[in-house]
C-alpha positions, 0 to 999 in steps of 0.5 A: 669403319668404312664412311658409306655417306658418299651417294650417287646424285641424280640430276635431270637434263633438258635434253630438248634444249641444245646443250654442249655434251660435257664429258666425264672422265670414269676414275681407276678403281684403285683412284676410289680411297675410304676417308680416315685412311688415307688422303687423295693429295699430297701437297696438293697434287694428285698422286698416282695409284703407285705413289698412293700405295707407296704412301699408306705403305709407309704408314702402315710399316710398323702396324702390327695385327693381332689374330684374325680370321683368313679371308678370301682375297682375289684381285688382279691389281692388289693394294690396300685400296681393294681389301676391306676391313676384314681383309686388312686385318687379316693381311696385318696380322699375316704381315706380323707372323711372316716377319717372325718367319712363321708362313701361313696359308695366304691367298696370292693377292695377299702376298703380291702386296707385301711383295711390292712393299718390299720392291718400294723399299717398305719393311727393310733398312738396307737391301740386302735385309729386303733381298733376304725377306723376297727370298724368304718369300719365295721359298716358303711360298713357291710350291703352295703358289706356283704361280708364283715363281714366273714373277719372282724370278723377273723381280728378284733379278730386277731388284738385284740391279738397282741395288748393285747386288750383281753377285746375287743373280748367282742365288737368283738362277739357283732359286728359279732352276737355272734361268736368268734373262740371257744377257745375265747368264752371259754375264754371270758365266763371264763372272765365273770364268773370270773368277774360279771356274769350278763355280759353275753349275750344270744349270748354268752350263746347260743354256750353252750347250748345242743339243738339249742334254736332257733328252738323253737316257743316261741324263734321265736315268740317275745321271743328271745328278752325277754330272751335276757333281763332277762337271764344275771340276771337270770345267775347272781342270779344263779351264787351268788347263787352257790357261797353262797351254797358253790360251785364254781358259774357257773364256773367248776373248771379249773384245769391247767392240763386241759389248752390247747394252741392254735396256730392262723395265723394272718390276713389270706387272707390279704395283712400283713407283718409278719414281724410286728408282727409275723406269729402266736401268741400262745393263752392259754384257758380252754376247758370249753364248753367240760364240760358235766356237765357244759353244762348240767347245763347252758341248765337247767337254761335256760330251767327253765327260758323259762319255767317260763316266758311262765307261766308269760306271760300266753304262752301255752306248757312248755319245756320238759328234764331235770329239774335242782335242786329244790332249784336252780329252786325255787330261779330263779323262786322266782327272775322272778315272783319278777322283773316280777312283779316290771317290769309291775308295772313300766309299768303302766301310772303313773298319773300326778299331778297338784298343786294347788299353791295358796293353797299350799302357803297358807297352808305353811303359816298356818303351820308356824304359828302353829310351832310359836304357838307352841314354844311360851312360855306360862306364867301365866298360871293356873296349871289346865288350859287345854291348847286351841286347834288350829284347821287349816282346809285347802283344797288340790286338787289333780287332779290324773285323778279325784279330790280328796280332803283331808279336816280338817287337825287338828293339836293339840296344845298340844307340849307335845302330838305332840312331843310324836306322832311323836316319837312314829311314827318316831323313828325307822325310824330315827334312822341311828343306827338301826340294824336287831340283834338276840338273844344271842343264836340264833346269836351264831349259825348264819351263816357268809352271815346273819351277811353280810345280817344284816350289809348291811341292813338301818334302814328303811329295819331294821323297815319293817322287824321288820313290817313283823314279827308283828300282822298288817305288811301290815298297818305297812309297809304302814306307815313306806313306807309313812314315808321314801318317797318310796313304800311299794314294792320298800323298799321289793325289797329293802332287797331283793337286800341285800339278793341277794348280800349277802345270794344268795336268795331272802327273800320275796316273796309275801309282806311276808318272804319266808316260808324256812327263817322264822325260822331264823327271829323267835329270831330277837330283836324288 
């Protein structure tokens, strides 16, 4: 129970006598402590309003509370110094249910305490298991307490940085809608690009654009959503692409000289004791959003690509400005209509197959005895005997929304001609050792990234390319598709991965070798 025995004294004052006005210093409300629960010094120094509630919070770490009634708690500087016996108990027993990840009902003042426990190291045993209970919180919590989302998106990023959990300020932005300080979101997007392009995220691109892309009707009327899924791939197929050409990717250079430095305050407007991890911690960063040319050329690729999927998706108006460079425009271009494409074919209902398992039964039957007849040894024979055919018909249905029978499948008895058939059908497929190989001249002035386009390449991609340079490539395509189990557009996009990874562009378009390529497979040995 709270000690009320402390009373106010009054004293009278002669104040006729000329008396030196002595001057008394009125004590921070959170200076004012209950007896029994917590001690006014340490080792004989007085402590802080911070260090005192560092202090009860380590003793109150491991208090457990059993059910009680909520209370109303409402204080703008909340610690245990302000809450009364009720709200104690209330706040204890709320503490236990939320470390059991069960999230009640709470006043904000409540959870601003528990909040700063964990901002002093309470409750956790290394950081990463602290940043998971601030996250935690902030998820469960944000939209019951909106207010909630201003202060949290400053401390998470603060408690990132004097844990060294850099690689979290990713989360962090995905968690606040995409903000971060500006010098983090330089430094994330440096992160990335240095990393793997395709990482990036709309939100995180948006900062950098030079026109606010949500006021456009396209970004309003369902194409927020479609950008958010193909610009990371547009941004990786553009950045590969750079780097290919010989640039530096999407990235400006960052030249050391350009490196500023930035000094943050740590958890401003919390109850945090600075003597944990200091007032301030210093953070170096590349400016790269004050790149002119930077931010010209990542609003270009976004604006090329708005442009492309309106065309796509049969939208009306086109984006107006700057174009960026036809040859970095045709390869986004080429990408979208191919993904686009291979997308809605995904999308379509594929049919479902029924078997006939009877008759399956009965045609593996058949064909076991045609492989028995045909490596059976054939003894006394006339030289110009003509060998007899074996001729199996057998009857599959297929119920592929209507039936469709395949009759008189013929098998030949004939080893020597079997044998020959499917070495002439299969061999190039087969063979593991296939490679894409030049001319000797035409492979002497080659450049580096086809070598890596060619060794990268399986056999099967090595044939459809050997296909798509013949007289018949799409008959030819069609077998050697059936042949590996896939599909004629699956194994072109395929090889339009190797290429991508390799020479930075997509090489077919259209079942066909793009135009401005064809030069460089006109001495490919077949």
């Amino acid at each position: 129970m709270r000690d009320d025995s402390e009373q106010l004294e009054f004293i009278e004052i002669d104040l006729s006598e000329e008396t030196e006005t002595t001057r008394i210093r009125i004590p921070d409300r959170s200076s004012l402590m209950e007896k029994g629960r917590r001690s006014p010094v340490s080792q004989g120094t007085v402590l802080s309003s911070e260090k005192r509630f560092v202090e009860e919070a380590v003793s109150l770490a491991e208090m457990t509370g059993e059910w009680a009634a909520p209370v109303p708690f409402m204080s703008y500087w909340p610690t245990y110094g302000v809450m009364n016996d009720a709200q104690l108990k209330w706040y204890l027993y709320w503490r236990t249910e939320v470390r059991q990840e069960t999230y009640l009902d709470v006043d904000l003042s409540y959870l601003f305490v528990h909040i700063y426990e964990l901002i002093n190291g309470i409750g956790w045993q290394h950081p990463q298991e602290g940043y998971d209970q601030l996250k935690r919180l902030w998820l469960n919590y944000r939209e019951r307490l909106p207010q909630l989302n201003v202060y949290m998106q400053e401390w998470m990023v603060d408690y990132i940085l004097v844990h060294n959990l850099h690689s979290l300020l990713h989360d962090v932005m995905q968690l606040s809608g995409g903000y971060l300080p500006a010098p983090f979101m330089d430094k994330e997007l440096q992160r990335i690009l240095q990393g793997n392009a395709a990482d990036l995220t709309l939100d995180l691109l948006q900062r950098y654009y030079d026109y606010d892309i949500t006021l456009n009707t396209f970004y309003r009327d369902g194409g927020k959503e479609i950008m958010e899924r193909y610009i990371p791939k547009v941004m990786a197929v553009a950045d590969s692409y750079l780097k290919r050409i010989g640039q530096e990717g999407l990235l400006p250079e960052l030249k050391p000289e350009t490196e500023e430095i930035v000094e943050r305050t740590l958890f401003r407007k919390a109850v945090y004791d600075e003597s944990l991890y200091g007032r301030s911690v210093s953070f170096a960063y590349f400016p790269i959003g004050m790149h002119a040319d930077f931010v010209q050329r990542l609003t270009r690729i976004y604006r090329c690509t708005e442009n492309k999927l309106r065309e796509l998706l049969g939208v009306r108006g086109r984006l107006r400005g700057k174009t960026l460079e036809p040859e970095l425009a045709g390869v986004i271009e080429r990408y979208l209509e191919k993904i686009y494409a291979l997308e809605q074919k995904e999308n379509v209902t594929k049919p479902v197959i029924h078997i006939d398992t009877a008759k399956l039964a009965s045609l593996q039957q058949d064909s076991e005895y045609v492989r028995m007849a045909l490596t059976i040894e054939e003894e006394n024979t006339a030289p110009n005997s003509v060998e007899a055919e074996v001729k199996i018909e057998a009857e599959i249905e297929e119920d592929v929304e209507d039936e469709v029978e395949v009759n008189s499948i013929v098998i030949v008895s004939n080893r020597d001609e079997y044998d020959r058939n499917q070495t002439n059908r299969t061999d190039d497929v087969a063979n593991p050792n296939a490679q894409l190989q030049w001319d000797e001249a035409a492979a002497a002035g080659l450049q580096e990234e086809w070598r890596e386009f060619a060794e990268q390449l399986e056999a099967r991609h090595v044939v459809a390319i050997h296909a798509l340079l013949g007289d018949q490539p799409d008959e030819d395509l069609n077998r050697i598709a059936n042949e590996t189990g896939t599909m004629p557009a699956l194994l072109l996009d395929e090889i339009n991965d190797v290429a991508m990874e390799t020479v930075g562009d997509l090489l077919i378009d259209g079942d066909r070798i793009v135009p401005e390529y064809i030069d460089i497979f006109e001495h490919v040995k077949r």
